[in-house]
C-alpha positions as CSV (number, residue, x, y, z in Angstrom):
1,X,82.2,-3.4,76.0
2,X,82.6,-4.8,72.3
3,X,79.7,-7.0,72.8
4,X,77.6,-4.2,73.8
5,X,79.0,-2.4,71.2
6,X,78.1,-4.9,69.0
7,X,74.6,-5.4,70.3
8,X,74.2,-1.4,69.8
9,X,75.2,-1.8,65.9
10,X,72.9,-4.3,65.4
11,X,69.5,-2.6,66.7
12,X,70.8,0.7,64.7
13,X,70.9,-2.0,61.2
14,X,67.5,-2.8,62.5
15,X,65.8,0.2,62.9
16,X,67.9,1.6,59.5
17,X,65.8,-1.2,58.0
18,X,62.7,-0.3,59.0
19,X,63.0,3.1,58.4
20,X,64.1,2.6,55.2
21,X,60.8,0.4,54.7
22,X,58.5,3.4,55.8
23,X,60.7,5.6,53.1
24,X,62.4,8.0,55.5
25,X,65.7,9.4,54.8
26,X,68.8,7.3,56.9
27,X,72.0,7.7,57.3
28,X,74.3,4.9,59.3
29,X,75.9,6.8,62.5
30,X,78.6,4.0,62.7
31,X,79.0,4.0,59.1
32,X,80.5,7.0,57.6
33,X,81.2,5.8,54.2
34,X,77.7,4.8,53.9
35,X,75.5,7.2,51.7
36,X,71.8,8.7,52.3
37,X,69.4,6.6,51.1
38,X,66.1,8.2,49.9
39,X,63.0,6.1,49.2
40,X,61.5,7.5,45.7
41,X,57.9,8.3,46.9
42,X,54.7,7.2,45.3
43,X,54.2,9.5,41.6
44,X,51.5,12.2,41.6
45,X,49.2,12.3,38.9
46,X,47.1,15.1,38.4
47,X,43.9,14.3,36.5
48,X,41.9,17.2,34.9
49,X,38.6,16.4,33.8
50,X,38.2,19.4,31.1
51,X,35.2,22.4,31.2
52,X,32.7,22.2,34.0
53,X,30.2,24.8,35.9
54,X,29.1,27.2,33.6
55,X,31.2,26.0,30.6
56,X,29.7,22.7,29.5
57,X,32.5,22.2,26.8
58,X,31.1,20.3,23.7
59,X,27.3,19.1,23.4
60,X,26.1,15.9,21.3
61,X,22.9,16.4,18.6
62,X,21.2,14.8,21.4
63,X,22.1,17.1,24.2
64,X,24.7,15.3,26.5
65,X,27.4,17.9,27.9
66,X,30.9,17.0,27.5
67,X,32.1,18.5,31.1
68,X,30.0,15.0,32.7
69,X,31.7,12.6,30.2
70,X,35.0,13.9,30.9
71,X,34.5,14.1,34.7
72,X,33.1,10.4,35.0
73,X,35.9,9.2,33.3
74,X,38.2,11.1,35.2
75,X,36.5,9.7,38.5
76,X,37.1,6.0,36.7
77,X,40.8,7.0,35.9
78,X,41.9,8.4,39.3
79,X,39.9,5.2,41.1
80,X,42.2,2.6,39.0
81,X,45.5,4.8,39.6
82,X,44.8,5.0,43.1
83,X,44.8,1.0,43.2
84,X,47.8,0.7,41.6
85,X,49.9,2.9,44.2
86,X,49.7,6.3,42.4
87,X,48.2,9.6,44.6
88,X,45.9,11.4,42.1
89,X,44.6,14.6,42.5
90,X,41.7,16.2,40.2
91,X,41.5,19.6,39.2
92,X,37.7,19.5,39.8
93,X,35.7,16.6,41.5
94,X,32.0,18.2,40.8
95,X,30.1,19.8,38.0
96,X,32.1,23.4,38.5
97,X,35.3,24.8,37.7
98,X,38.8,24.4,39.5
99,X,38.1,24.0,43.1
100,X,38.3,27.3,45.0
101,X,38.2,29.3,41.5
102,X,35.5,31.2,40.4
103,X,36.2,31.1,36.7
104,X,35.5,34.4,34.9
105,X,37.1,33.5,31.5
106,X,38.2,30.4,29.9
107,X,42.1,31.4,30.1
108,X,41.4,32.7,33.9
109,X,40.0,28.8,34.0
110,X,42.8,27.0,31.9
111,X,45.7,28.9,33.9
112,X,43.8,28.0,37.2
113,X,43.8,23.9,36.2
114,X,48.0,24.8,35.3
115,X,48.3,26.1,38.3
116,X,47.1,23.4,40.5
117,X,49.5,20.7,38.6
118,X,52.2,22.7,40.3
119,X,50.6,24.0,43.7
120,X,50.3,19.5,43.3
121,X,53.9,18.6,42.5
122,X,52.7,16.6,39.7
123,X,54.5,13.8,38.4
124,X,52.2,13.8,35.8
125,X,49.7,15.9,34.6
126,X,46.6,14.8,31.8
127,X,43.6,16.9,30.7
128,X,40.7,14.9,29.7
129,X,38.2,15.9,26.9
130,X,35.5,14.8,24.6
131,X,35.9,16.0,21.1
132,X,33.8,17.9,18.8
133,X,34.0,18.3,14.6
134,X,31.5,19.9,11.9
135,X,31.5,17.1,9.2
136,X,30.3,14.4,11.8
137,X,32.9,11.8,10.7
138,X,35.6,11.5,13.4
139,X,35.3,9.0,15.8
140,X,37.5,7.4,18.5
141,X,39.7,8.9,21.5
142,X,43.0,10.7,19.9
143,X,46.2,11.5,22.4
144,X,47.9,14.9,22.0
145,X,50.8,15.9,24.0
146,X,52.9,19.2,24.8
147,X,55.0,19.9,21.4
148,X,57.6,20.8,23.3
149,X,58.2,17.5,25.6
150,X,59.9,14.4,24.2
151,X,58.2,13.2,27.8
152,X,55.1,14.1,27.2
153,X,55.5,12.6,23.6
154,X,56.3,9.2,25.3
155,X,53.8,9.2,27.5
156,X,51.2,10.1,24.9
157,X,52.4,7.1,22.9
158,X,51.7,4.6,26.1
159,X,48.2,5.7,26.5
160,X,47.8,5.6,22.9
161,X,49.2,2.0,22.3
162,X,46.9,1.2,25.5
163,X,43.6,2.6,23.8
164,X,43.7,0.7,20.7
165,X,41.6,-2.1,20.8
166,X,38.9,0.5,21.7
167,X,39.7,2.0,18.5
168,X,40.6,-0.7,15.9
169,X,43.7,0.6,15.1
170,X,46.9,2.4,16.0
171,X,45.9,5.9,15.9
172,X,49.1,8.5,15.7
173,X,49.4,10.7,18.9
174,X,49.6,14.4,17.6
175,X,51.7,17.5,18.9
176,X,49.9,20.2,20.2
177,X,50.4,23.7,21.5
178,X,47.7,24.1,24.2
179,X,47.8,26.5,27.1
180,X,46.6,24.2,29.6
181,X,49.4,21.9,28.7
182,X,52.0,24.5,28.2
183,X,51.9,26.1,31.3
184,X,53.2,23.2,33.6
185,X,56.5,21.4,33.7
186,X,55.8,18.0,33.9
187,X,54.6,15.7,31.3
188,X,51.4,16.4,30.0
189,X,49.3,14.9,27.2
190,X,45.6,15.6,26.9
191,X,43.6,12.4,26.1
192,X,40.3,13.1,23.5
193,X,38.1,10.3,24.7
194,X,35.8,10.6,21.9
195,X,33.4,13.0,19.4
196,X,30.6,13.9,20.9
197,X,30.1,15.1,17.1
198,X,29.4,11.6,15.9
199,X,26.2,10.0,16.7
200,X,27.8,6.2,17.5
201,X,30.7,7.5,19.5
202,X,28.3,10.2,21.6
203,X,26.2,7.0,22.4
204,X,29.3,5.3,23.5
205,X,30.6,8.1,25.8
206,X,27.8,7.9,28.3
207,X,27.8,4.0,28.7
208,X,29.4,3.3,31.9
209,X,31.0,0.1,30.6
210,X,32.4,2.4,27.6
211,X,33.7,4.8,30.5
212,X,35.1,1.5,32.3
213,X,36.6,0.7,29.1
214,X,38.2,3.9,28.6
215,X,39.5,4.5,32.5
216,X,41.1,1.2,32.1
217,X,43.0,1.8,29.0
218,X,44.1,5.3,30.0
219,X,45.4,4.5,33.1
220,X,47.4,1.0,31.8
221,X,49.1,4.0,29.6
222,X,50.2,5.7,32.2
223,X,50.8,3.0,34.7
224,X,53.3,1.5,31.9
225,X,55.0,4.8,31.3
226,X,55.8,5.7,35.0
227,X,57.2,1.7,35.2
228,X,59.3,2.7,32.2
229,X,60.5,5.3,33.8
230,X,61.3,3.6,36.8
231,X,58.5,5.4,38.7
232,X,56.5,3.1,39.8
233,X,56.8,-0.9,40.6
């Protein structure tokens, strides 16, 4: 009887073990002081590649739309993540709006993106954009993140730190209140791959080695902050 006993205790170790490997909750029968174990699942980043459909977002001297920039280097981002263990989700994967919305206004379009990040569970959530000024100066991918999350702040600094040897130099993140960022819970920064404004960077954006380039460094910012966090191995 103890031998069978003992043979019993030893397959329930066993199939603990692999149960454990495939992430599932477990709890010992014979084992009563033994805790619930609970396998942290793989982090969810939600990528949103900004404007699309109707709303082409910022457009270069030389006619390029920022809604396919920001959407091929979305596509590059959530490809890399994907590789490294992380379950992505985009907030558009074509030249439209949010899937299933039918964007009538840009706050309708901004809430709907929001909304998705939480419909998602996000671990994560990062709006991509190109950006656009009037004196034709500024050039070079800036990081802004939520004002009102330390998190967001550090994860803004990651990708920043990660993007700049495509710049040159450290370039500050900066604070920003931004419905599309404000209206989720998670960490979110939103990543201003370039200015479409300035005539060498507007050339840049539509290189798909430049895209490479840029997927690469965003996602080895966010890769390092979720292993910071203990998110990710």
């Amino acid at each position: 009887m103890l031998d069978h006993l003992r043979r019993s205790t030893r397959f329930v170790e066993a199939l603990a073990a692999i149960m454990l490997g495939l992430g599932l909750w477990w709890v010992h029968p014979l084992s009563p002081s033994l805790t619930a174990v609970h396998v942290v699942p793989h982090p969810i980043v939600v990528l949103d590649p900004g404007h699309g459909g109707r709303d082409p977002g910022a457009i270069s001297g030389s006619g390029i739309m920022e809604k396919h920039v920001n959407l091929a280097i979305a596509h590059g981002v959530a490809g890399l993540l994907r590789a490294e263990g992380v379950v992505v989700y985009l907030t558009r994967t074509e030249d439209q709006g949010p899937a299933s919305f039918h964007q009538r206004s840009v706050l309708e379009d901004l809430i709907a993106r929001s909304r998705l990040a939480q419909q998602f569970h996000a671990t994560l959530f990062v709006t991509i954009h190109s950006n656009w000024e009037p004196s034709h100066t500024a050039r070079g991918p800036i990081v802004y993140y939520d004002a009102g999350s330390p998190q967001s702040a550090q994860l803004a600094a990651q990708v920043s730190k990660a993007l700049v040897p495509l710049l040159g130099y450290d370039r500050l993140t900066r604070p920003i209140r931004q419905l599309v960022l404000q209206q989720v819970t998670m960490p979110a920064i939103n990543v201003e791959v370039g200015f479409l404004s300035h005539s060498r960077d507007a050339t840049l954006l539509v290189t798909p080695q430049y895209q490479t380039a840029l997927a690469s460094a965003i996602t080895h910012g966010i890769v390092s902050y979720l292993r910071s966090r203990g998110l990710l191995h």
